[in-house]
C-alpha positions in Angstrom: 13.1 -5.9 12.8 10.4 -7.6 14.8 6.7 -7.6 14.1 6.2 -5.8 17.2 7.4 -2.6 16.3 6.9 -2.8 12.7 3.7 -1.1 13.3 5.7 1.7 15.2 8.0 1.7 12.2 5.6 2.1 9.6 3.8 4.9 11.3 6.9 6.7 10.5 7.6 5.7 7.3 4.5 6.9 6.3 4.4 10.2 7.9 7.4 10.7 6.2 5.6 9.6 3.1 2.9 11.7 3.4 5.0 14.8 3.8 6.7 13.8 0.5 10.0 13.1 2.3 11.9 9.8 3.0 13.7 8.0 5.5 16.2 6.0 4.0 17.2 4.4 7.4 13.6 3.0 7.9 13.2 2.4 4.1 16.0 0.4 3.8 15.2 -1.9 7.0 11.9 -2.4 5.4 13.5 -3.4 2.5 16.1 -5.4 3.9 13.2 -7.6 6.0 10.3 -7.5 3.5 11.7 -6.6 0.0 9.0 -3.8 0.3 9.1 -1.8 -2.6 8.6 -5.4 -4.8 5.2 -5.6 -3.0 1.8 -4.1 -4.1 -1.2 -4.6 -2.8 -4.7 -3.3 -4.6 -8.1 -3.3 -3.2 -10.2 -1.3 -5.9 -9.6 -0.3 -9.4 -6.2 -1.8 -10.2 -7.1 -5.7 -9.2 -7.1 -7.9 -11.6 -10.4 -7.9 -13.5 -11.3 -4.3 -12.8 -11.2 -1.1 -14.0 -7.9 0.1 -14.2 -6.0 -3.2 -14.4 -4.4 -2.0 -17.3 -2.1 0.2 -15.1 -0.7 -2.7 -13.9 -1.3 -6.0 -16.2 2.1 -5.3 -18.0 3.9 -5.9 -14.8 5.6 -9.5 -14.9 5.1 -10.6 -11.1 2.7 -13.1 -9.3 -0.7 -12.1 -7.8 -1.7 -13.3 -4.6 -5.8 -13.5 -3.6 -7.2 -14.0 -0.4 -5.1 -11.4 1.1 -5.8 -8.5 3.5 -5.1 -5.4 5.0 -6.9 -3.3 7.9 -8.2 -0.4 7.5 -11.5 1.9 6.9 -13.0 2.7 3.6 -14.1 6.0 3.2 -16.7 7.1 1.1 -14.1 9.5 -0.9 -12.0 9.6 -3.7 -11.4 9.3 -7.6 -12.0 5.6 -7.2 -15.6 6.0 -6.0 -17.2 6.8 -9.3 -16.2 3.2 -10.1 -17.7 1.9 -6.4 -14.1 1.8 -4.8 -13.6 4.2 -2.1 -10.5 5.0 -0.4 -8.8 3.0 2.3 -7.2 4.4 5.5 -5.0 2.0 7.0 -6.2 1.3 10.7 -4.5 -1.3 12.8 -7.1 -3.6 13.6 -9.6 -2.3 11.9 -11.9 -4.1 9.5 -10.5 -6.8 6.9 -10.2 -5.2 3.8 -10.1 -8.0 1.0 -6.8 -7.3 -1.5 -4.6 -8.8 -3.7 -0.9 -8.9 -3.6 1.1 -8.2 -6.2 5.0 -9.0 -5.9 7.4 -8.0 -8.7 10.8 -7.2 -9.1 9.5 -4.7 -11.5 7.5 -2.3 -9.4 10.5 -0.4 -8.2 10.5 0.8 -12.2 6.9 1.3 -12.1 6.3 3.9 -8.6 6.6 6.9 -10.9 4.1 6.1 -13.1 1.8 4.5 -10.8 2.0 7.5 -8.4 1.2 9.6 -11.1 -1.8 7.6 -11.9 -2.9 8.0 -8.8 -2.6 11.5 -8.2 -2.4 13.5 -5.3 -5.5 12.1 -3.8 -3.8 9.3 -2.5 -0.8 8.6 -1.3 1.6 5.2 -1.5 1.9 4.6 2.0 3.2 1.2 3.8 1.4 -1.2 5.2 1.0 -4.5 6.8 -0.4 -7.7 4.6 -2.4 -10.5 6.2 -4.4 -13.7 4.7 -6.0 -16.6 6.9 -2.7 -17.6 8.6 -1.5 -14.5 9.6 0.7 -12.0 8.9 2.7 -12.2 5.5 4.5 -9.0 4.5 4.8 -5.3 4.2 3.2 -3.9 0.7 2.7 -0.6 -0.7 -0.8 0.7 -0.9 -2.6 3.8 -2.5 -4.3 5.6 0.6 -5.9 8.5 2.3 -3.5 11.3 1.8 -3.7 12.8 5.5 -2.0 15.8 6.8 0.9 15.3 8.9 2.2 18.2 10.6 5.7 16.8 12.5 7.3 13.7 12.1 9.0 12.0 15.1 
């Protein structure tokens, strides 16, 4: 898969996603290319040092700072009582400073993090930046949006 349709490709991964469905062809390329579902990426409570680290702290995996993602916070959200609001991934939007997570755990840990999460959000996929460039494909809690037909 080449960066310039990953975009394309995630857009319909996510759909997918969002309708609580799955495309194992896409999912499995993504995997194949990026080892996806070992890759999470936090921008609000669950970084290290905040609120709700604890979800995560007992996951054996390296953190990464300095990352990014693009996107648009919105004032919305279970995480804005803490000062976090909700991000919704827009390419080329603003830089959204993360951290990355990558674990061979966090395919164990989806369930529970999900949960945590709620149906607020939703564990979408998107692309990972720092100063260089681009760096890989994480998962990220997001705007749960309504998607009425998936390509």
């Amino acid at each position: 898969m080449t960066v310039d349709n990953l975009e394309a490709v995630l857009n319909r991964v996510n759909q997918y996603r969002q309708k609580g469905e799955i495309s194992k062809e896409l999912e499995t390329q993504l995997e194949a290319s990026y080892q996806s579902s070992h890759h999470l990426v936090v921008y609000g409570t669950l970084a290290p040092g905040r609120a709700n680290h604890n979800q995560v702290e007992h996951i054996v995996g390296t953190w990464r700072e300095n990352v990014y993602v693009e996107g648009e916070l919105l004032n919305t959200g279970w995480g804005i009582q803490f000062g976090y609001p909700m991000i919704r991934w827009k390419p080329g939007g603003s830089r959204v400073a993360s951290y990355l997570l990558t674990s061979e755990m966090l395919p164990l840990c989806w369930k529970g993090l999900d949960k945590f999460e709620g149906p607020e959000y939703c564990r979408i996929l998107i692309p990972v930046f720092d100063e260089q460039g681009f760096v890989t494909v994480g998962n990220i809690y997001a705007e749960k949006i309504k998607v009425n037909n998936v390509p």
